[in-house]
N, C-alpha and C positions, 0 to 999 in steps of 0.2 A: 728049586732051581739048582742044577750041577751044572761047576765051570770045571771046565778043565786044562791045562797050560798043558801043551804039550808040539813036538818039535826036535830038528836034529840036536845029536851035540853041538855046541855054538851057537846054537841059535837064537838065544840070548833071553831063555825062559827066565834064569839066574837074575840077570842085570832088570827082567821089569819086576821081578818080587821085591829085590832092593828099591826102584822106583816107587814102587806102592808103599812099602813100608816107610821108609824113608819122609815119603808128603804126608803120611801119616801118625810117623809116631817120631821123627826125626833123628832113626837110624839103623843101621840095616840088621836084618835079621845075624849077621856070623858074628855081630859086638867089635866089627871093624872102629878105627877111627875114624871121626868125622872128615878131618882132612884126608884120611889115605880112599874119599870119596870120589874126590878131584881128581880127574884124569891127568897123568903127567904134562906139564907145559901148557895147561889149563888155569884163567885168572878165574873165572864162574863157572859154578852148577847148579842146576834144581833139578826140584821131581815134584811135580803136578800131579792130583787125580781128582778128577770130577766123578760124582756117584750120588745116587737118587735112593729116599728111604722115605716110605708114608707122603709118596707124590712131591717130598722137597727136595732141590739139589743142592746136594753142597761140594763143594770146592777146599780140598786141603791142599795145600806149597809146603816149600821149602826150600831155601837156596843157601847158597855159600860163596863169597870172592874174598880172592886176596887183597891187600893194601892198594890202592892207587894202580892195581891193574894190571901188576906188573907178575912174573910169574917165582919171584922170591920176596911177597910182600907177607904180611903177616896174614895172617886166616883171621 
């Protein structure tokens, strides 16, 4: 089986390999930091991927919020 990701500039090929990577190994491929993950003016984030091997599915996460919610709370 061949995948392929492909798509304009912007299109946001970039942003679901971070996704993937991210639910799975809890960080993105360029060795950004964890926080500089969080969208500006953002208290949460994750990244979900569900995927099947030898008829089982599995499910990896990952999330991140600030302190109490607020958008200068601690990571």
């Amino acid at each position: 089986m061949h995948v392929a990701i492909a798509g304009n500039i912007g299109a946001g090929k970039t942003t679901l390999l971070d996704a993937l990577t991210l639910a799975l190994y809890g960080r993105v491929h360029r060795n950004k930091e964890v926080k500089e993950i969080l969208s500006y003016g953002a208290t949460e984030c994750y990244a979900e991927v569900e995927f099947s091997s030898n008829k089982e599915i599995y499910r990896a996460k990952w999330n991140i919020w600030r302190a109490r919610g607020k958008t200068d709370g601690n990571i």
